[in-house]
N, C-alpha and C positions, 0 to 999 in steps of 0.2 A: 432764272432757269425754270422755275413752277410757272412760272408768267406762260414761258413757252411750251410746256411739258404739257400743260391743260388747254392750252390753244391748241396743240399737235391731236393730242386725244379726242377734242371736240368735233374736228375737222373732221379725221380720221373714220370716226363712227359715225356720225353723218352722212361719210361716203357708204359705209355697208350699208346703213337702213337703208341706202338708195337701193346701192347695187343689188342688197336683196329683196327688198320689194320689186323690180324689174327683172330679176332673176323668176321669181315666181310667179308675176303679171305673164310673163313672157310663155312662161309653160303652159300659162293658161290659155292664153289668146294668138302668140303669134303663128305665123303661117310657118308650116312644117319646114318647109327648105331655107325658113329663114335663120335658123338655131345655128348654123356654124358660123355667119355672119356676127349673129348677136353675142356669140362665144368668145367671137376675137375683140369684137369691143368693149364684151366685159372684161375681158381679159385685160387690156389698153389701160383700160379705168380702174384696176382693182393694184395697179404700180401706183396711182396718185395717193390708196389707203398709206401705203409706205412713204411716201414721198409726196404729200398734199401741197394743191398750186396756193401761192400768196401771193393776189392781183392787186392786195392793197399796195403793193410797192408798185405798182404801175400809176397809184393816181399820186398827182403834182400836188405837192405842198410850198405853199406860198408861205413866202419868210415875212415874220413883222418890220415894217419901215420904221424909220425911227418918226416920221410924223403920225405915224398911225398910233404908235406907240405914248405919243403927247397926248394922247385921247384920251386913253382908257383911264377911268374912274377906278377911283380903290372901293374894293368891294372886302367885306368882311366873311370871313369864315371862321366857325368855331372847329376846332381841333381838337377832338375828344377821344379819349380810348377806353373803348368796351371790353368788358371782362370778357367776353368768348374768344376777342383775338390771340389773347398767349397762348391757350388752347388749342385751339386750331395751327397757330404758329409749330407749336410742341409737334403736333399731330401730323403734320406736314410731311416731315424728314421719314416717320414711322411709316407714311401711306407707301412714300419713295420705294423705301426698303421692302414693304413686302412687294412691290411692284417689279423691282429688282431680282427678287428670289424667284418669282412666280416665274418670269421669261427666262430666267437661268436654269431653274427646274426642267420650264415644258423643252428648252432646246435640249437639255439632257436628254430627256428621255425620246422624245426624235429623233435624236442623231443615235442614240443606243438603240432605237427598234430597227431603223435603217443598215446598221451594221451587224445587230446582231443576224437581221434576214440576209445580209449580204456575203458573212461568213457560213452560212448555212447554204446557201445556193454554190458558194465559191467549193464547198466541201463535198458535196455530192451532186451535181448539175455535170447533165454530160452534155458534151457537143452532140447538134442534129444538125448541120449542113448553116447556109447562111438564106437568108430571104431577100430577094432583091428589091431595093426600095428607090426609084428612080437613078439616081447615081450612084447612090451609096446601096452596100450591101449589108444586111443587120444578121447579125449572127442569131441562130436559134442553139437553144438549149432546153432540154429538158429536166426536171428536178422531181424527185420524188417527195412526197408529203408538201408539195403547193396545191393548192387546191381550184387556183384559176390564173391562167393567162395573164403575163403581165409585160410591160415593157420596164426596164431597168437602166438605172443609168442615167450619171449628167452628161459624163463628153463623148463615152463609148457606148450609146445603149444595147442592150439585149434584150430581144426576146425571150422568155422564160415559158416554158408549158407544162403543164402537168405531165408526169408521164405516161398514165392512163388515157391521154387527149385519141379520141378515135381517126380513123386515119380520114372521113371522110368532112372533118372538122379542120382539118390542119391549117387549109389556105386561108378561111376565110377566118379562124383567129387571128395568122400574121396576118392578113391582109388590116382587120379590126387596128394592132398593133400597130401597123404601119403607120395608119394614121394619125393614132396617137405621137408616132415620132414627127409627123410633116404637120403637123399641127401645133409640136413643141409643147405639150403637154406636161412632162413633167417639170421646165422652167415654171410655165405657169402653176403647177404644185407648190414648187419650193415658195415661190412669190405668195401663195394662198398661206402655206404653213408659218409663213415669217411675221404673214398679217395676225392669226391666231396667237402665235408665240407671247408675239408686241402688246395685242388687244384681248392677254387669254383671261380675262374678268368679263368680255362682254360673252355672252350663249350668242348673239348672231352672228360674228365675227364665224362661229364654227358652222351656223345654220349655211352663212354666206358659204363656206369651202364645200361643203357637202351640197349646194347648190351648182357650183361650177363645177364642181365633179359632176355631175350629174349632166348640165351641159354638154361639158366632154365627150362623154359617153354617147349620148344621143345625136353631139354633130359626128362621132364616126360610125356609129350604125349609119347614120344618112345615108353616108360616102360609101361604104358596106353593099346595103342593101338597094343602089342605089339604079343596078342594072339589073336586080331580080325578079324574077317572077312572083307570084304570088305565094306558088308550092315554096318555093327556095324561104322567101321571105317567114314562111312557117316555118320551115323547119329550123329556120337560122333564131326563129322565139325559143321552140321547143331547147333547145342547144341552151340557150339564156336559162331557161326555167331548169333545168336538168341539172345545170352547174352552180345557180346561184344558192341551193341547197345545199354544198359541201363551205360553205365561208369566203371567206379572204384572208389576202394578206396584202394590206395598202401601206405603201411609206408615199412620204413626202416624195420620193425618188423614185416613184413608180406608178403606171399606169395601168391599172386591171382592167379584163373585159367584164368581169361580173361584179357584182354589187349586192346590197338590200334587197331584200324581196320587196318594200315598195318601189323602189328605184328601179327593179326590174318590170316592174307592172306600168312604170310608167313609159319606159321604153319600148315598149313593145306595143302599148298603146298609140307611140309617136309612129313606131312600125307599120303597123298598121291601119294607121287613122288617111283619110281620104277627104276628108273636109277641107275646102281651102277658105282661110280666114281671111277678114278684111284687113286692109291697108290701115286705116284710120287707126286700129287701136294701136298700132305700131308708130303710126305718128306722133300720136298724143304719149307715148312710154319714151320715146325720145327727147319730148319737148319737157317734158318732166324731168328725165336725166340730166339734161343739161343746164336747166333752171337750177336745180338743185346743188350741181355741180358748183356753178356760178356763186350762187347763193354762201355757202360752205367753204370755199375760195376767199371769201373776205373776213370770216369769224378770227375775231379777236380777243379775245378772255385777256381780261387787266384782271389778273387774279390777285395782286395788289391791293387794290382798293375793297377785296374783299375779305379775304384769309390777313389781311398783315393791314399796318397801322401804314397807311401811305397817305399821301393826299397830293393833290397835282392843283397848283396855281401860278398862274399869268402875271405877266408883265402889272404891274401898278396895282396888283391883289394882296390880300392879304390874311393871314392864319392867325388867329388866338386861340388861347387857351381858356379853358375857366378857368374865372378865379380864383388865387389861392388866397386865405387871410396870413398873415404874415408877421411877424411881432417885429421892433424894430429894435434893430442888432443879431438879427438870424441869418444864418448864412443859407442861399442858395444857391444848388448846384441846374446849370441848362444845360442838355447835353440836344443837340440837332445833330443829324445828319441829312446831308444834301444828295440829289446826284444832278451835278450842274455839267456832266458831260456834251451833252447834245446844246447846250446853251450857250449864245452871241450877246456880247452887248455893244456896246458903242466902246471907244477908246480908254475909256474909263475901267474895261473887263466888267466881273461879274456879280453884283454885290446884294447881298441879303442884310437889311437892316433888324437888327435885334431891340427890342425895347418893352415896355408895360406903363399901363395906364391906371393910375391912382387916381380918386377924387375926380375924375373927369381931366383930368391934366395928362401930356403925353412924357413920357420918360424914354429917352434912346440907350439904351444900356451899351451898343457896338453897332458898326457897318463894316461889313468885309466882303471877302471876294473866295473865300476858301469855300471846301464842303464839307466842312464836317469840323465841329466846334464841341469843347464841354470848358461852358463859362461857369466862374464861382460869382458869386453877387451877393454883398450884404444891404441887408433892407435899411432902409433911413427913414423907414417911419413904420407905426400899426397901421394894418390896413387893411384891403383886400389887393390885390394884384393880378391884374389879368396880361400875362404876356403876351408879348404878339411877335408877328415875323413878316417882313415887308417884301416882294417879291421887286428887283429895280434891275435886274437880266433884261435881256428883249426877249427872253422865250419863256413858256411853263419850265417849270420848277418842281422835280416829284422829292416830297418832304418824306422820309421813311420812317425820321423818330425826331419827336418833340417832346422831350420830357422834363420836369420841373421837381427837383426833388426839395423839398423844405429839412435843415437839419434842425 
């Protein structure tokens, strides 16, 4: 389960460093009309943060033959255990849990700011007629003490306005809204705030959402401003700057037209910027994404063989222990555990040989075919003793505990 919880993680944040790195390359470089394009494909990409691709089950694993298997040389391993792993073992289950509280907390408190804005709207929000949005028609409402436009809503959205909104603002805030709804904007919220929730220990994870917010916002000005004049397009800044001065109110479940006073600076900048950018730097930010994608796609963390006592050996390999000295008439106890799940042998089944070596001579203590053993053994001479473990499966063999206790 850690195996996979730290592969998920790794994966996961991987993707944001991209996506926001390209989030912010993008603002810098690409070409103005091309921000609602790049917004759905961030968009696309920012489900894999939740749901990351695993291509390594696409590549063909070829099974050992059994002549191939008459090859292989026994090779020796020592098998030692470091005082930091219990530690780290201990520490393990403790990281789990605050990681557990942490996504249990922040969903708390999202789903509480969400309702509590939505029984405050549902309390004093009055009906203003409906806004027509290609087929569908989106209800307006107006609410006192909001202090900026918003769309509302997973299956039924709403328009929300302030009620102060001037009358010659009305259209082109539903118009801004609308967008927001044919753009599916707040899906992509909820998808942003679920990634936060998941990943709320990394700061870019939230840099990334206040990135795509921010997207948002600039591919529906696009759309907005899109048939305006110059005048128009001023005044539609002036309206932005006017209103980004009374705050917000942003849930996960909701799309505002105003924002940060940087975010509005930078919109308006997109507003009115006239420069057209080159092709090439949007080449090279795609070929990057998708490198990287790729790249990040096959990460695998064997967090085993680094947090816990594991060890992974092959057909005709083999594990020892250092040696212990051993007086003769002492009892020891070997406690292994196996996981010969995924392991084929030939008709014989699956067998691990047990044994130690004294004086240069080999001793077989046992050969079985189970996973998981705790052998008693009395010594029959002073010595040293180094045991071993023979791997005679056709496949690797991951050893989780090899322990040798002297009574």
């Amino acid at each position: 389960m850690i195996n996979n919880l730290f592969t998920y993680f790794i994966r996961s944040n991987v993707l944001i460093v991209c996506l926001y790195l390209c989030c912010k390359i993008f603002l810098a470089v690409g070409k103005k009309r091309q921000k609602l394009s790049f917004y759905k494909v961030c968009s696309a990409l920012s489900l894999l943060i939740i749901f990351p691709l695993d291509l390594t089950t696409l590549i063909p694993h070829q099974a050992v033959t059994a002549d191939v298997v008459q090859n292989i040389y026994v090779q020796k391993y020592i098998f030692t255990e470091t005082q930091h792993i219990p530690a780290v073992k201990k520490i393990m289950p403790f990281l789990v849990a605050v990681w557990c509280i942490g996504v249990a907390f922040n969903s708390f408190v999202c789903i509480y700011k969400y309702l509590a804005l939505k029984r405050f709207v549902d309390r004093w929000a009055t009906k203003n007629g409906v806004y027509k949005c290609g087929n569908k028609s989106l209800k307006v409402k107006k609410c006192p003490g909001i202090s900026s436009p918003m769309l509302m809503g997973v299956f039924a959205p709403v328009i929300i306005l302030p009620d102060n909104i001037a009358a010659d603002n009305y259209d082109v805030v539903c118009m801004h809204e609308k967008f927001h709804y044919l753009n599916h904007d707040i899906f992509i919220r909820i998808v942003m705030q679920v990634v936060c929730i998941i990943n709320w220990f990394d700061p870019l994870a939230y840099k990334l959402s206040r990135s795509m917010n921010l997207l948002s916002e600039i591919a529906c000005d696009e759309k907005v401003v899109k048939e305006m004049n110059d005048t128009e397009k001023y005044n539609y800044c002036g309206m932005l700057i006017n209103r980004c001065e009374n705050g917000k109110q942003d849930t996960a479940f909701s799309a505002c037209l105003y924002s940060q006073k940087e975010k509005v600076k930078t919109r308006i900048n997109e507003i009115t910027a006239k420069k057209k950018k080159s092709y090439a730097n949007i080449i090279i930010l795609v070929a990057i994404t998708l490198s990287t994608l790729i790249l990040c796609s096959f990460v695998d963390i064997n967090i085993d063989d680094e947090l816990s006592s594991t060890h992974t050996f092959n057909n005709g390999e083999m594990v020892t222990k250092e040696p212990v000295f051993v007086n003769e008439g002492q009892k020891i106890t070997i406690k292994i555990e196996l996981d010969l799940s995924s392991d084929y042998s030939d008709k014989d089944g699956e067998y691990i040989e047990l044994g130690y070596y004294q004086d240069g001579t080999e001793h077989r203590i046992f050969c079985d075919k189970t996973a998981g053993n705790e052998i008693n053994f009395t010594a029959n001479k002073d010595g040293d003793h180094t045991f071993y473990l023979k791997n005679y499966s056709a496949y690797k063999i991951t050893l989780s505990e090899f322990d040798v206790n002297v009574q």
